[in-house]
PLY file of the C-alpha trace (Angstrom):
ply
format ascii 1.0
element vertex 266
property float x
property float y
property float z
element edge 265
property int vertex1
property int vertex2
end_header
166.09 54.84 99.16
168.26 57.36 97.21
165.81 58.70 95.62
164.01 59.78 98.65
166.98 61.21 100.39
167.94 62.99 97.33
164.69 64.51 97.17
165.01 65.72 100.58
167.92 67.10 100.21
166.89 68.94 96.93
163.84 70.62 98.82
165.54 71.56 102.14
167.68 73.39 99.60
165.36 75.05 97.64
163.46 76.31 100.65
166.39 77.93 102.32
167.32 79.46 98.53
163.48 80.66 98.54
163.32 82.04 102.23
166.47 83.91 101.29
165.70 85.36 98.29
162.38 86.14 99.36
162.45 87.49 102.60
162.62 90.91 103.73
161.19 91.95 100.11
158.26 93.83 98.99
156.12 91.61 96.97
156.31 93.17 93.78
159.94 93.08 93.74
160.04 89.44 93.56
158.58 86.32 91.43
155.06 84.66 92.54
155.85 81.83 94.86
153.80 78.41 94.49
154.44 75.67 96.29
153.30 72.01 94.53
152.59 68.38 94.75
155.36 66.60 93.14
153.15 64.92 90.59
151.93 68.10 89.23
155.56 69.05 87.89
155.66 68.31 84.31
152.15 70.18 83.65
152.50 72.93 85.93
155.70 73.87 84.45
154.46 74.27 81.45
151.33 75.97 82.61
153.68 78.43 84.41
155.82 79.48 81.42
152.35 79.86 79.47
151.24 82.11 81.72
155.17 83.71 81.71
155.31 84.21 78.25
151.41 85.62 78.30
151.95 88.13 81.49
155.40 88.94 81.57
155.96 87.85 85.37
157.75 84.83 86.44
156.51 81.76 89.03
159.12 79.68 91.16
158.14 76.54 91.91
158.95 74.33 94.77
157.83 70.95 94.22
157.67 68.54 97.04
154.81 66.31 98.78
151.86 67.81 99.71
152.32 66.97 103.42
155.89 68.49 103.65
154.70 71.79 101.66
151.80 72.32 103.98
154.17 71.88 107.15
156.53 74.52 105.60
153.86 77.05 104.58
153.10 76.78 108.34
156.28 77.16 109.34
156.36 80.37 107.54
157.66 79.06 104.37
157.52 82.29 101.76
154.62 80.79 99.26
152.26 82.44 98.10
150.05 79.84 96.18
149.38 76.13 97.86
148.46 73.39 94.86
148.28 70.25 97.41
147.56 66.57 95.71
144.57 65.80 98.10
141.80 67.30 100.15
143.01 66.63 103.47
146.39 68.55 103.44
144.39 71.26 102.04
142.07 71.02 104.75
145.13 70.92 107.23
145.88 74.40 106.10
142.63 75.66 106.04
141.93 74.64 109.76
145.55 76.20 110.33
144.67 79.81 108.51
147.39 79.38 106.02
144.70 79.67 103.45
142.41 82.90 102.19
138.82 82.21 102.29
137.31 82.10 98.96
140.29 81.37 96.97
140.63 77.96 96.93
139.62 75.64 93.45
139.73 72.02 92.99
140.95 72.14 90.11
142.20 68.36 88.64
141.62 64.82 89.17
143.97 61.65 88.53
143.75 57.92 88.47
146.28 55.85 90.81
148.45 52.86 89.06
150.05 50.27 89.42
153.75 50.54 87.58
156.73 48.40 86.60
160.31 48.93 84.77
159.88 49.36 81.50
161.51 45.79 80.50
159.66 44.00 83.43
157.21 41.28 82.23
155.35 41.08 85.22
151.35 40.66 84.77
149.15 41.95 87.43
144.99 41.94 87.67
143.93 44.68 90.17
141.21 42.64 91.67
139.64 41.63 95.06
141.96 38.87 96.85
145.33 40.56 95.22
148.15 38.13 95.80
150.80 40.77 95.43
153.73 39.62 98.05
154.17 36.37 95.41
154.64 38.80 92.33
156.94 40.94 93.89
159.27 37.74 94.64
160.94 39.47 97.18
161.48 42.68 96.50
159.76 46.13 97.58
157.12 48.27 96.84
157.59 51.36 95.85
154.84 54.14 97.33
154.74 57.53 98.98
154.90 57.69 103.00
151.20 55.72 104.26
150.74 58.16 106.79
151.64 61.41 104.84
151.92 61.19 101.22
148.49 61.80 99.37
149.71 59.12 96.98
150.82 56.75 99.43
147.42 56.96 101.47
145.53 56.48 98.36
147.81 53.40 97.59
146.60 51.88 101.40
143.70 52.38 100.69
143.19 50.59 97.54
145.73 47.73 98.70
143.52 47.37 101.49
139.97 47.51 99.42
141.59 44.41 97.34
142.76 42.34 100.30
146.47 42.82 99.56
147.68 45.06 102.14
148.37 42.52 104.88
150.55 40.38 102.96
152.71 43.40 101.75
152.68 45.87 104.16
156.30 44.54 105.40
157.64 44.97 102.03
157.05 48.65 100.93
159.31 50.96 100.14
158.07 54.08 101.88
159.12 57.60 100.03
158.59 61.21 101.13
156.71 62.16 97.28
155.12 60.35 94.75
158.40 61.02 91.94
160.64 59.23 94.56
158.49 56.08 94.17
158.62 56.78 90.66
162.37 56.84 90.20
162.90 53.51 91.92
160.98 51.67 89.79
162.26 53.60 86.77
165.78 53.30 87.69
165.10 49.32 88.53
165.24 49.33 91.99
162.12 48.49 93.10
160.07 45.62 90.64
156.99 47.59 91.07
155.64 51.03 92.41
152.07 52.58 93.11
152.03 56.36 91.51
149.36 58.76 90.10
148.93 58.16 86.30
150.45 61.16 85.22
153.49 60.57 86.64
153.09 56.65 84.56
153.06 58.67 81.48
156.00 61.09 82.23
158.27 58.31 82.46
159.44 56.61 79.45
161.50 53.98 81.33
158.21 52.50 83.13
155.10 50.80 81.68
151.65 50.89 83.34
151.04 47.17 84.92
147.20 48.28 85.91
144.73 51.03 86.87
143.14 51.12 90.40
139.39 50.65 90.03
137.08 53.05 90.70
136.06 52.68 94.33
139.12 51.18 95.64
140.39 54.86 97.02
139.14 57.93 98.08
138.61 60.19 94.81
141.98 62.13 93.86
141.40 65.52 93.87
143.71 68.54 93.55
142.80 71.55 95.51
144.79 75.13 94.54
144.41 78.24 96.33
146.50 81.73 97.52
148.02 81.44 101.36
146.77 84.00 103.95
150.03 85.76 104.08
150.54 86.29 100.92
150.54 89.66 98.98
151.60 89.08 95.99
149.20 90.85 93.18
150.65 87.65 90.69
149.03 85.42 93.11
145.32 85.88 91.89
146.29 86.23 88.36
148.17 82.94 88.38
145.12 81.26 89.98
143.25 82.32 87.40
145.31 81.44 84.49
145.42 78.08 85.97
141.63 77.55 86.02
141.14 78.43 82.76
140.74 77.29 78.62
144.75 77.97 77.99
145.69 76.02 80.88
143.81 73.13 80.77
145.64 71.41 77.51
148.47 71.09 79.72
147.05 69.45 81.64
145.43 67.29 79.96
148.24 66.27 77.80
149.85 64.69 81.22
146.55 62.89 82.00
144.78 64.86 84.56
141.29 65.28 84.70
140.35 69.09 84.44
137.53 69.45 87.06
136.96 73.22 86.94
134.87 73.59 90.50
135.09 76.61 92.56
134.97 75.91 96.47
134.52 78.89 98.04
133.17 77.03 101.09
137.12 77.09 102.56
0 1
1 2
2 3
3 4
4 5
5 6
6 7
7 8
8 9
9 10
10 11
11 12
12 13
13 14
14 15
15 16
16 17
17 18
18 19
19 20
20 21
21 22
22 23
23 24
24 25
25 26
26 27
27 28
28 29
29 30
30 31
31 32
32 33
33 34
34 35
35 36
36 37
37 38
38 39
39 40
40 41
41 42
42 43
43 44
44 45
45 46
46 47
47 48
48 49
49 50
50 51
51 52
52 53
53 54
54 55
55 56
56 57
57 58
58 59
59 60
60 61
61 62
62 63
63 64
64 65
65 66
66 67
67 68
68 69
69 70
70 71
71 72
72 73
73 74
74 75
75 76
76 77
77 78
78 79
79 80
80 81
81 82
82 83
83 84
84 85
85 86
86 87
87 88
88 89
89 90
90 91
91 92
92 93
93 94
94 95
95 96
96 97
97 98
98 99
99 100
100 101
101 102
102 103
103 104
104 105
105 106
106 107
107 108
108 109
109 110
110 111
111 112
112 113
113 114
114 115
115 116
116 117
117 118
118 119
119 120
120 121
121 122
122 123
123 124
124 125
125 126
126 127
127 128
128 129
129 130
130 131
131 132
132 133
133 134
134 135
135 136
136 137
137 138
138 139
139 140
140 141
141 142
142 143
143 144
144 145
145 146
146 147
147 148
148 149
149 150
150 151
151 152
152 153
153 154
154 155
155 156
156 157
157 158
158 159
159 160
160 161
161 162
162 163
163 164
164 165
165 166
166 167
167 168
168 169
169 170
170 171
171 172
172 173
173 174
174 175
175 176
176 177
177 178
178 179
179 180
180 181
181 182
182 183
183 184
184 185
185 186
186 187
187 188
188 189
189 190
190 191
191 192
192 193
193 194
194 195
195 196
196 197
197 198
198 199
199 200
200 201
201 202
202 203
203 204
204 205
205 206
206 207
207 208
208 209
209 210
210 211
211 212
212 213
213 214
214 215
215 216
216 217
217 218
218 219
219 220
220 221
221 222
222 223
223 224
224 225
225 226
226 227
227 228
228 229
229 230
230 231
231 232
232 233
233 234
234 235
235 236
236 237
237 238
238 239
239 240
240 241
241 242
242 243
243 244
244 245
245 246
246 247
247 248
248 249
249 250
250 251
251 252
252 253
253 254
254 255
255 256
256 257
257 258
258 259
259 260
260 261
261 262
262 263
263 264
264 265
């Protein structure tokens, strides 16, 4: 469990740094804020220097998951954009008026997996009746927090449509964001790990063991949208950027699934 304290760590840190640096300052006299799902890192950073290099302004990302950057936004975190890796924390800030009507955009979509180490030979069929606790041999599973994580609920929920989540549920190795699952199993410490598919192919030192069928989990759907506090004139811009042509190769080049519906019904 390192990784996850590590990861806590890093984010506690960053927050303060942000809170610092941001507080007490007009908007325009800082960068755009957004806070992120961990899994969205590699494509949203390159999405944000696109949109950089394009506009001449600057976003700082904090990228933690989706349940933690909701509970910070509320407790007056300084973001000015929430990009959350499910419906439900989204809808946590929405019922909590962190969020301005008519902003909000689900944007992407992602497919949960099944991963191992890179050099692991392990062969796994993602079927009803799952015996899972027999090829793990005694080691863990690595998945986000059950109860909190987006990815980790989806991963429940799938273990639990196959008829494998009994026989396991003693064995996982619980992490506050879905890249702390991933960097057990990439740095061997954990034989296999549940994680979005994006975050499969941002990892060289992991291989994809199998895909979660369609049905097994609620759909994966990433809702975006601008805070209530927040008046930043970047914020709307940025939205925008992110919804549309020039964005969307990045990504897709990660393996998200560009949706491109509007919900103004927040």
């Amino acid at each position: 469990m390192r990784a996850a304290r590590s990861t806590r760590g890093a984010f506690t840190a960053l927050v303060i740094g942000l809170a610092l640096a941001c507080s007490g300052l007009p908007a325009q006299a800082r960068d755009v804020v957004v806070f992120a799902a961990a899994s969205l890192k590699n494509a949203l950073d390159d999405a944000a220097a696109a949109w950089s290099r394009e506009s001449g302004r600057k976003a700082v990302i904090s990228y933690a998951g989706s349940n933690v950057l909701a509970k910070q936004i509320e407790a007056g975190a300084p973001a000015d954009v929430f990009f959350s890796a499910d419906l439900d924390w989204m809808k946590y800030a929405i019922s909590r008026n962190l969020i301005r009507p008519g902003t909000r955009l689900d944007l992407l979509g992602n497919d949960l997996v099944l991963i191992a180490p890179k050099g692991s030979a392990v062969q796994v069929s993602l079927r009803p009746d799952l015996d899972l606790a027999s090829v793990l041999a005694g080691g863990r599973l690595a998945m986000g927090h059950v109860d909190a994580v987006p990815a980790g609920k989806y991963g429940k929920a799938g273990l639990e449509k196959l008829g494998a989540w009994n026989g396991i549920k003693d064995r996982i190795a619980q992490t506050e964001n879905v890249r702390a699952a991933l960097l057990l199993v990439s740095h061997g410490e954990a034989p296999l790990g549940i994680v979005y598919k994006t975050d499969a192919v941002s990892e060289p030192n992991v291989r994809i063991v199998g895909i979660f069928p369609e049905g097994t989990h609620p759909p994966i759907v990433y809702p975006v949208a601008i805070t209530q506090d927040s008046m930043h004139p970047d914020a709307a811009p940025l939205l925008e950027f992110l919804r549309s042509a020039k964005a969307r190769p990045f990504f897709e080049k990660q393996g998200f699934k560009v949706l491109n519906t509007a919900d103004s019904g927040s």
